[in-house]
C-alpha positions in Angstrom: -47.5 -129.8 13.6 -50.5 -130.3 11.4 -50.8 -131.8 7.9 -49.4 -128.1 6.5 -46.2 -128.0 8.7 -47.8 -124.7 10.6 -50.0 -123.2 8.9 -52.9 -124.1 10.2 -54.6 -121.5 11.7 -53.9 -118.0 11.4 -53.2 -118.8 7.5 -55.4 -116.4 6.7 -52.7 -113.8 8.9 -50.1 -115.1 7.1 -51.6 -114.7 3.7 -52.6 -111.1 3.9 -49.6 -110.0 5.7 -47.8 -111.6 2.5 -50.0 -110.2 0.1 -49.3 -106.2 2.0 -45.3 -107.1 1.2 -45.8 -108.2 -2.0 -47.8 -105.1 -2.7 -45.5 -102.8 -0.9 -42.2 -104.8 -2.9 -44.5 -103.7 -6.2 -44.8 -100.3 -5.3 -41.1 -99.7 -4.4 -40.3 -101.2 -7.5 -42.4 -98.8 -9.5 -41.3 -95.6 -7.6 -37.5 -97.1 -8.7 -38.5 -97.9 -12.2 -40.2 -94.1 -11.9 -36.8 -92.5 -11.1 -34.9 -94.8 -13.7 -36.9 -93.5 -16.2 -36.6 -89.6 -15.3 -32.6 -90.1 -14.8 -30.7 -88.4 -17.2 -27.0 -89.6 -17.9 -24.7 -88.5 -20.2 -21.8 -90.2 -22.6 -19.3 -88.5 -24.6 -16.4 -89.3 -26.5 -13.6 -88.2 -28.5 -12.6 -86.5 -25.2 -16.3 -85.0 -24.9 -16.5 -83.5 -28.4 -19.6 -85.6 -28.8 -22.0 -85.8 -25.9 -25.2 -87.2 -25.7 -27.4 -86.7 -22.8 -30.2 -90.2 -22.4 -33.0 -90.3 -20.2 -32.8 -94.0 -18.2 -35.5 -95.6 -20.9 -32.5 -95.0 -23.2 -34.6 -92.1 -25.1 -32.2 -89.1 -26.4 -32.7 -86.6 -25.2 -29.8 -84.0 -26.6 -26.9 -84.2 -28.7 -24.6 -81.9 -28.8 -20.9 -81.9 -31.2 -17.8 -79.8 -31.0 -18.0 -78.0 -34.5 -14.3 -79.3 -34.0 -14.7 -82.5 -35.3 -17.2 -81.6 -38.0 -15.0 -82.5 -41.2 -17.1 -83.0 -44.6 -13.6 -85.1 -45.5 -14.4 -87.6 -42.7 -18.2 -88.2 -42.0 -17.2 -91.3 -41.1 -15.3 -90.6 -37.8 -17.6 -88.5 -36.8 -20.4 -91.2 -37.6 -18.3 -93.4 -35.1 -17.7 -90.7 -32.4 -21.8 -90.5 -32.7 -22.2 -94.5 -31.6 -19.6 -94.4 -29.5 -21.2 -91.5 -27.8 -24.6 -93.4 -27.8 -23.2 -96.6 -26.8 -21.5 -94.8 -23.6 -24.6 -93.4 -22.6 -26.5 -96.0 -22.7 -24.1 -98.5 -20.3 -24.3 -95.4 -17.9 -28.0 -95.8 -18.2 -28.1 -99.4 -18.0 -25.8 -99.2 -14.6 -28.4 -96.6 -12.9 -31.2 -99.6 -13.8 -29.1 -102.1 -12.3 -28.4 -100.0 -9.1 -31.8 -99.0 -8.9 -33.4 -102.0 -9.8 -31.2 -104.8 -8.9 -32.6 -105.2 -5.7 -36.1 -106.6 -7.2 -34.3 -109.6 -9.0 -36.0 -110.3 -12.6 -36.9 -106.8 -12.6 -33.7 -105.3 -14.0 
């Protein structure tokens, strides 16, 4: 074997047939990150009396509370029902990335 262990002639081969699988890799990755993006999960709590709907970017997209739990005396439940709510919804979205994207390494 030559000075390059191979890759001597044909490099050139080699290099654009590397370059087409890099650029295909990069494509997948941005259809995935594309349907990441437009994925819509949803997290609720206080048995679904608050749910919030996030888009995969982690941007709200609704929020929606039973008029249940809507108590002038206690904001401050309700303030906590909101972040857990938000917090749910955005591990959900943080698992579709992962399943996704996890398949491109540093990408997630």
């Amino acid at each position: 074997m030559g000075k390059f262990g191979g890759f001597m002639g044909g490099g050139n081969n080699n290099m654009q047939a590397i370059m087409r699988q890099a650029q295909k890799m990069q494509e997948e990755a941005l259809r995935a990150q594309q349907e990441v993006e437009e994925s819509e999960v949803e997290g609720t709590s206080g048995g679904s009396m608050v749910k919030v709907v996030m888009k995969g970017d982690k941007s709200v997209v609704s929020l929606k509370i039973d008029k249940s739990v809507v108590d002038p005396d206690d904001v401050e439940m309700l303030e906590d029902m909101i972040v857990a709510a938000l917090n749910d919804a955005a591990k959900k979205a943080d698992d579709v990335r992962k399943e996704k994207m996890g398949r491109f390494g540093g990408l997630v």
